[in-house]
N, C-alpha and C positions, 0 to 999 in steps of 0.2 A: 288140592282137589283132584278126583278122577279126571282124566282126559272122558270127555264126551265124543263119545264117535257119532257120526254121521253118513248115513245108509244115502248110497245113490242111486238114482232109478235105472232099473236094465234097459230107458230108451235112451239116457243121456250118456253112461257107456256104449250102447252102439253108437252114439255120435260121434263120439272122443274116436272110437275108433277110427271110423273112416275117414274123420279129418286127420287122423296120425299117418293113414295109409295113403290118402292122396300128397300129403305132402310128401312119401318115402316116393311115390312114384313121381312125384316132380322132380326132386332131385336126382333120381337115379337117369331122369331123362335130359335133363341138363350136363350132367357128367357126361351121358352118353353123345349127347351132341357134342360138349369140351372136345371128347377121345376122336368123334370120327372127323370135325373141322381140319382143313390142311395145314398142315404147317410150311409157315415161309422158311426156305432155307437160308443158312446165313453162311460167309466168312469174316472172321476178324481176326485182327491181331491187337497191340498193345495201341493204338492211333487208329485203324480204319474200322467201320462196319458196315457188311455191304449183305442188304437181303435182299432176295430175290422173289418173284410172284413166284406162289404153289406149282398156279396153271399154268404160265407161260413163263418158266424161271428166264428165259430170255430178257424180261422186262425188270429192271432193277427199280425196285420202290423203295428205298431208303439208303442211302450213304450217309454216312456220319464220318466226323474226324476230331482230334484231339489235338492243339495245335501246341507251340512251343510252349504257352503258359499252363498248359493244363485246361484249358477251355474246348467244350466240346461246340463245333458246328453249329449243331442242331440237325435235321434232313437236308440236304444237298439236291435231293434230285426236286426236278420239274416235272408236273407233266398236265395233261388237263385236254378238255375236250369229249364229243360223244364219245359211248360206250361202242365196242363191237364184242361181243361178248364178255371177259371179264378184263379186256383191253380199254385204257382212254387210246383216243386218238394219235396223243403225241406223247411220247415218255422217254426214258433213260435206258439207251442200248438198240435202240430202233438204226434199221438198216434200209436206205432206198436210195431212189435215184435224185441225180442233179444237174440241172436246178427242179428245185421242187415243182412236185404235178408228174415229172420226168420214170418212167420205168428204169429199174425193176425195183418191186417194194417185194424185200427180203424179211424183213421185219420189222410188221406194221401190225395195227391193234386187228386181234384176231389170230395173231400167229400160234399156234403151239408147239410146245417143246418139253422136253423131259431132262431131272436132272441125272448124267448116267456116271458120276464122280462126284463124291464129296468129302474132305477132311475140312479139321479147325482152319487153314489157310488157302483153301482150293477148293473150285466147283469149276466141273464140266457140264454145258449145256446141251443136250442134240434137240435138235430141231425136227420135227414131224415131217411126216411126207404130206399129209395135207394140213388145214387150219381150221379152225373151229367151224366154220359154215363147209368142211369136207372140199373144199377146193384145196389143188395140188399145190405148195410151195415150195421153194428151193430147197434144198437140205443147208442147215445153217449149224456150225458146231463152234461154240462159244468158252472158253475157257478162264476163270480168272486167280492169280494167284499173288498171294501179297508175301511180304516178307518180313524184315525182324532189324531191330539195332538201326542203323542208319539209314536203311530203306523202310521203315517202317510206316511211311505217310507215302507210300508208292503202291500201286496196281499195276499190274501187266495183264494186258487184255490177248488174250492171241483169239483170232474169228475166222475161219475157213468159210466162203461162199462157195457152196457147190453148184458151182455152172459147169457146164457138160458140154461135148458135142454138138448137142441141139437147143443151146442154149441161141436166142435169136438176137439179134442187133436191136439195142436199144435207143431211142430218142433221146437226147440231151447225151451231156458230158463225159457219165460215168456217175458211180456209186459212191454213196457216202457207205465206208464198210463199218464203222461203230460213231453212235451219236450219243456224247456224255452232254447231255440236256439238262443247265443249271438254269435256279431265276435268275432273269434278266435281272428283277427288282434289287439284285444284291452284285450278281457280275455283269456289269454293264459295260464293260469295255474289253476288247479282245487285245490283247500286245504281240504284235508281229516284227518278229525278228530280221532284220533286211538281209539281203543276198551275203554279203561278207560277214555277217554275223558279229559285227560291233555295235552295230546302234538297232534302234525299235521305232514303232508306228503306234501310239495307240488310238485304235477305233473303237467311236463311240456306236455302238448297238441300233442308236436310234438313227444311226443314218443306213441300216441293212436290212428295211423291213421285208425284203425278196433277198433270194443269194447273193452275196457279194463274192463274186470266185477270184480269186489268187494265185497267177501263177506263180512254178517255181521262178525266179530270176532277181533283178537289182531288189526288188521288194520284199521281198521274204526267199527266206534260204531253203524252206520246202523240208525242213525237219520239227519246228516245233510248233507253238503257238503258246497264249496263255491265255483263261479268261479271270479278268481281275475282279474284286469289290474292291471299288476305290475308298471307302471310308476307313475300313479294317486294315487294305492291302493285301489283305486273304487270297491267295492267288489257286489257280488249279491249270496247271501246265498238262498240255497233251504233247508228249512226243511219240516220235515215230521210230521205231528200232534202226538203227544204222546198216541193217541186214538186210530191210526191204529196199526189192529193185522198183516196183511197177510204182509208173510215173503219175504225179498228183497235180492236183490242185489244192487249193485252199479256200470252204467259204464260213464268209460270216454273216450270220444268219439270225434275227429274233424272230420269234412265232407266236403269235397273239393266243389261239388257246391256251397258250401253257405258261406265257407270259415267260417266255424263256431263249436263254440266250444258247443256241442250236449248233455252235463255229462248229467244224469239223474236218478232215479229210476227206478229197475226194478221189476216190482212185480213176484215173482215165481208162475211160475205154478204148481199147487197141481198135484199130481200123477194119476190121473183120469180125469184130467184137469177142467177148469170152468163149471158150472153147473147152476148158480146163478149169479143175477148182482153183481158186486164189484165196493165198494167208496171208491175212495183215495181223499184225503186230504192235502195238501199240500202250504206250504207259502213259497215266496219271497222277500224276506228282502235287500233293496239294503242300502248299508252303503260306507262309506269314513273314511280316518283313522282317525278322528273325533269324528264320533260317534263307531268306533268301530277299539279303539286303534293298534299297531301290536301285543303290549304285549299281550292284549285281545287274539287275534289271535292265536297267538303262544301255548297259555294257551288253547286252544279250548273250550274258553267262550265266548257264544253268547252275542250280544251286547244287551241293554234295549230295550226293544218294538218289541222282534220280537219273534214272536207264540204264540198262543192263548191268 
């Protein structure tokens, strides 16, 4: 039989149309939103991935890691608390004073910064003259870079604070110069390595709800720390480059916004206070009881492939 054709009305073509046209400009408006949205920068290599905010690449939002079995982390970083612009309160790579409340907050939410270096294993940070609300803050230049084959579950953080001439005497101790801010919920205990470097301490979290500061001497040797998950043994080791002079402390610290375990280095403020930029130095070594046995542990010998 003949095909029957069927004649459509010139009002239900103009319909068809403009519903084919609204939807090309929906689309084409969505894409166009996709194209101008920032993108978070990243570094990885074969074991780490580490991205950083658009606006304040300062602020690391996401670490991952791939451990001996082939098992990926999941996110690593902590953070939480009010907003100051596209900043929480407390996160991953934050720079201030100690003990906490204590000046100078080097970078604290609201800080901005620009990325002005990046390849597939490296990003360089600078830091702004002012911060999102146009207040002046330090010059802060942040650097990280990973590596390949047996360092490859390692970072090396290097972080320049530029303090100056007229930089002024601050209250409290001295500065925390990089804070790698993991959950408490999962590293809950910090392993401190004592003055001779044969045996350990570990501290439980829940006894350092304010700073617990550390000096160097019989109790810890003033070069490393670890913060553990005891279930897994998932360990993430900070050390401190064997290059740096300027003298520390040590706190261990949990912080109820972010529900996070905060330990870090504290550089001491000289008696005149800073005058001059200062570079610290520092790596993060994430290990499993694998690569980096309990005995290892116990023994306070770092595992292969991690420090310079």
């Amino acid at each position: 039989m003949p095909a029957t054709l069927r004649l459509v009305e010139p009002r239900r073509i103009a319909t068809l149309l403009a519903v084919l046209v609204t939807l090309g400009a929906a689309s084409t408006g969505a894409a166009q939103a996709r194209a101008s949205a920032p993108i978070s920068p990243q570094v990885q290599n074969s074991r780490l991935g580490i991205v950083l905010d658009p606006t304040d690449p300062e602020r690391v939002t996401s670490l991952t890691w791939i451990d001996s079995n082939g098992n990926s982390s999941g996110n690593l970083v902590a953070e939480g608390g009010p907003f100051m612009c596209t900043d929480p309160r407390e996160f991953f790579g934050q720079s201030y004073g100690a003990p906490e409340g204590n000046l100078p907050n080097l970078v604290v939410a609201g800080h901005l910064a620009t990325l002005s270096e990046k390849s597939a294993k490296k990003a360089t940070v600078k830091g702004g003259a002012v911060d999102c609300l146009n207040v002046a803050q330090t010059r802060v230049t942040t650097s990280y870079q990973l590596f390949s084959e047996s360092r490859a579950s390692e970072v090396r953080i290097t972080r320049t604070l530029g303090f100056g001439k007229h930089t002024p005497l601050f209250s409290g101790v001295g500065v925390r110069p990089y804070v790698p801010r993991v959950p408490v919920g999962d590293f809950s205990i910090t392993l401190v390595p004592n003055g001779a470097s044969n045996g350990v301490t570990y501290v439980s979290l829940g006894s350092c709800s304010s700073d617990c500061l550390t000096p160097v001497g019989a109790g810890w040797n003033g070069s490393w720390f670890a913060d553990i998950d005891p279930p897994s043994g998932d360990a993430m080791i900070v050390l401190r480059d064997p290059a740096m002079t300027s003298p520390v402390d040590m706190t261990i610290n949990e912080d109820d916004l972010s529900s996070s375990n905060l330990s870090s280095f504290v550089l001491l403020q000289p008696d005149g206070g800073w005058h001059a930029a200062v570079q610290e130095v520092e790596y993060l070594c994430f290990e499993d009881l694998s690569s980096w046995p309990q005995a290892k542990r116990d023994a306070a010998k770092l595992p292969a492939g991690c420090g310079p």
